[in-house]
C-alpha positions in Angstrom: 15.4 -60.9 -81.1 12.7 -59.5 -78.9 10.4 -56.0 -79.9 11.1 -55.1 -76.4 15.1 -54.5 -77.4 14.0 -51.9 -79.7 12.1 -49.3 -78.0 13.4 -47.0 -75.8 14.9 -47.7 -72.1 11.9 -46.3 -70.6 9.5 -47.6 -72.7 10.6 -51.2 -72.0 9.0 -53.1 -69.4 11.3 -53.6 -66.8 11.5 -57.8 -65.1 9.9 -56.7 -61.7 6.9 -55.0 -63.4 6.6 -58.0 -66.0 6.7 -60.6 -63.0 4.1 -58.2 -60.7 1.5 -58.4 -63.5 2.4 -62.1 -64.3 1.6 -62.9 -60.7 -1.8 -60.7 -60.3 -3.4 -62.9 -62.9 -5.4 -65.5 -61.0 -4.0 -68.3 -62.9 -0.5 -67.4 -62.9 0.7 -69.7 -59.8 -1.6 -72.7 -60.1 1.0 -75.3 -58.8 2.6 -77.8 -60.7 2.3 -81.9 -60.5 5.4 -82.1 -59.2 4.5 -79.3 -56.3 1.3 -81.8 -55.2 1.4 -84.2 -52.3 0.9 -87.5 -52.5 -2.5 -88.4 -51.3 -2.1 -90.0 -47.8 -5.1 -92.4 -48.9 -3.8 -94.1 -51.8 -3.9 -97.5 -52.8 -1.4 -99.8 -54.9 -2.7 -99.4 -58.6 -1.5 -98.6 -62.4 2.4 -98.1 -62.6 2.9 -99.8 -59.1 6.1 -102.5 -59.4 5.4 -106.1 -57.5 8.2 -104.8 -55.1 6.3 -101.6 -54.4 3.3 -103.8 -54.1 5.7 -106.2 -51.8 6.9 -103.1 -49.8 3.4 -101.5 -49.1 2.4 -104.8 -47.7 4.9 -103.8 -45.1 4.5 -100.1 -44.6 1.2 -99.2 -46.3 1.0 -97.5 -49.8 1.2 -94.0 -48.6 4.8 -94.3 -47.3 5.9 -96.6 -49.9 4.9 -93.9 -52.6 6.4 -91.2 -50.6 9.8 -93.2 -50.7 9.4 -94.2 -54.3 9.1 -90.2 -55.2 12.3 -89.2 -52.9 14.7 -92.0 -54.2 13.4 -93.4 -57.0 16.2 -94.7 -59.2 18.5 -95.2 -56.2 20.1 -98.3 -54.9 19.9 -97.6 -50.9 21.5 -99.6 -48.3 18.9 -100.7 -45.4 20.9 -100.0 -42.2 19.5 -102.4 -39.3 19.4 -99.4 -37.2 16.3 -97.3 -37.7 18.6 -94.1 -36.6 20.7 -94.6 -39.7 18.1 -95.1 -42.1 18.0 -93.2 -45.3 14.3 -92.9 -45.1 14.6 -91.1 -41.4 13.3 -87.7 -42.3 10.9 -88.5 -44.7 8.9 -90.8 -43.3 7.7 -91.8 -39.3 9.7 -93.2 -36.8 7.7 -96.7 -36.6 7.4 -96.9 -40.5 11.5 -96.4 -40.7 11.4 -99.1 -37.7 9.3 -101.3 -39.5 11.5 -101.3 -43.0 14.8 -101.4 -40.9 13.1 -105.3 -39.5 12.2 -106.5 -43.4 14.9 -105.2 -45.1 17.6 -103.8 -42.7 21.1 -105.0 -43.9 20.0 -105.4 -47.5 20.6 -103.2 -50.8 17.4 -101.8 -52.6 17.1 -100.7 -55.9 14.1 -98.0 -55.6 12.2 -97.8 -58.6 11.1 -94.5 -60.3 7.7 -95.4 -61.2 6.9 -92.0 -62.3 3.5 -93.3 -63.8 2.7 -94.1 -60.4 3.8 -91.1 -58.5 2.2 -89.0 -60.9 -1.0 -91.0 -60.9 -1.5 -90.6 -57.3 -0.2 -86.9 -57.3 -3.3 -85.9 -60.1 -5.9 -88.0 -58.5 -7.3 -84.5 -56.6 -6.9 -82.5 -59.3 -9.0 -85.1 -61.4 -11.9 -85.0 -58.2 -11.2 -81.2 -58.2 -12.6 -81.1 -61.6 -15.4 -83.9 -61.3 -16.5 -81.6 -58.4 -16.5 -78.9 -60.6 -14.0 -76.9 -58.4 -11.3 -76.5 -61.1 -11.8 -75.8 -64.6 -10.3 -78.6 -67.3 -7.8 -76.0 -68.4 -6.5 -75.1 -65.2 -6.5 -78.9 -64.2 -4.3 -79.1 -67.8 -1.9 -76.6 -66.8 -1.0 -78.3 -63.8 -0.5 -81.5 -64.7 1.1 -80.3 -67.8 -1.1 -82.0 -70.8 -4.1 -81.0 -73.0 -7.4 -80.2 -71.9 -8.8 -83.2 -74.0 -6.7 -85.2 -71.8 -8.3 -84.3 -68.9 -11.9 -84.3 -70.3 -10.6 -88.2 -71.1 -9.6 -88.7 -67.5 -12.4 -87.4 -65.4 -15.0 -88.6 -68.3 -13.9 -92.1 -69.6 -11.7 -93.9 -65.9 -12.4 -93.7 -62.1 -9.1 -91.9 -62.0 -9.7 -89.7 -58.6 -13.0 -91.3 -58.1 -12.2 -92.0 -54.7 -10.7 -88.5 -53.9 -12.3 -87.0 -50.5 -11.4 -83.2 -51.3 -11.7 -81.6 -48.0 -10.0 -84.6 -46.5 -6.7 -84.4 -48.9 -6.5 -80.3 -48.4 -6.9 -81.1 -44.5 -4.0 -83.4 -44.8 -1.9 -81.1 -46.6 1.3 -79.0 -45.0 0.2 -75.6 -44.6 2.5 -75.0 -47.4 0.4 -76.6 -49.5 -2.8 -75.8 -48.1 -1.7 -72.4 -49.8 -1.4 -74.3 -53.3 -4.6 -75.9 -52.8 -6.4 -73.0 -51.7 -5.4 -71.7 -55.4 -6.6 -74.6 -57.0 -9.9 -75.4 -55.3 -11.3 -71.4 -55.1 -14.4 -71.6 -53.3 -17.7 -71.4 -55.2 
């Protein structure tokens, strides 16, 4: 039972009031990992499968990883017509042209690889920090782990080593632009 229940109707804090003051604190919509884009620069590493390794031979990482986040876990059916493609609105026409060639007419069992998807989702965060442009405990509420965590990834692997910040933002829907401008403030 909440304190709030016990005072008076007026007294109480009503939900829009709670929710207006939640959102003016600067920290209240950092965006989740699961909100992030998949960098459009990255390369097969730790959690890839030797099919997603296979498949990126074919269509690069980026649109491999994209596919692997939207169906992973699914057994898809690989049309020989690019038109009829499951993959159609989530990915380029020459990419869905290209898959419809290697694997058109054949079942594929997508994997989820979250340790993958995940991986490449944080890698900005983790150069976001390096940089100095997030804090640790921001970078910990958006991937959703402890700050100690984080000081362990940007301090001890080359996790987001790589990570060209401007570039990734410039990449980014303008969506997501709106995330990023949250998490990288300018100093």
């Amino acid at each position: 039972m909440t304190q709030a229940k016990h005072l008076p109707a007026k007294a109480r804090p009503s939900g829009a009031a709670a929710l207006a003051r939640l959102r003016s604190h600067p920290r209240a919509r950092l965006p989740k990992l699961w909100e992030l884009p998949i960098p459009r620069d990255v390369q097969p590493g730790r959690g890839w499968t030797s099919q997603m390794r296979e498949m990126a031979d074919h269509i690069g990482a980026y649109a491999t990883l994209t596919i692997v986040a939207t169906f992973g876990g699914e057994q898809l059916r690989v049309p020989y017509s690019a038109e009829r493609s499951p993959f159609r609105n989530i990915l380029d026409q020459e990419t869905v042209a290209t898959i419809a060639s290697v694997y058109g007419g054949n079942r594929i069992s997508i994997p989820v690889a979250r340790t993958a998807v995940d991986t490449a989702r944080r890698a900005v965060v983790i150069a976001a920090v390096r940089a100095e442009k997030l804090t640790a405990a921001d970078a910990a509420r958006i991937i959703g782990t402890s700050r100690t965590y984080i000081s362990h990834l940007v301090n001890g692997t080359d996790e987001g080593q790589n990570t060209d910040l401007a570039a990734s933002v410039d990449r980014l829907e303008p969506q997501q632009r709106d995330l990023f401008a949250l998490l990288l403030p300018a100093k």
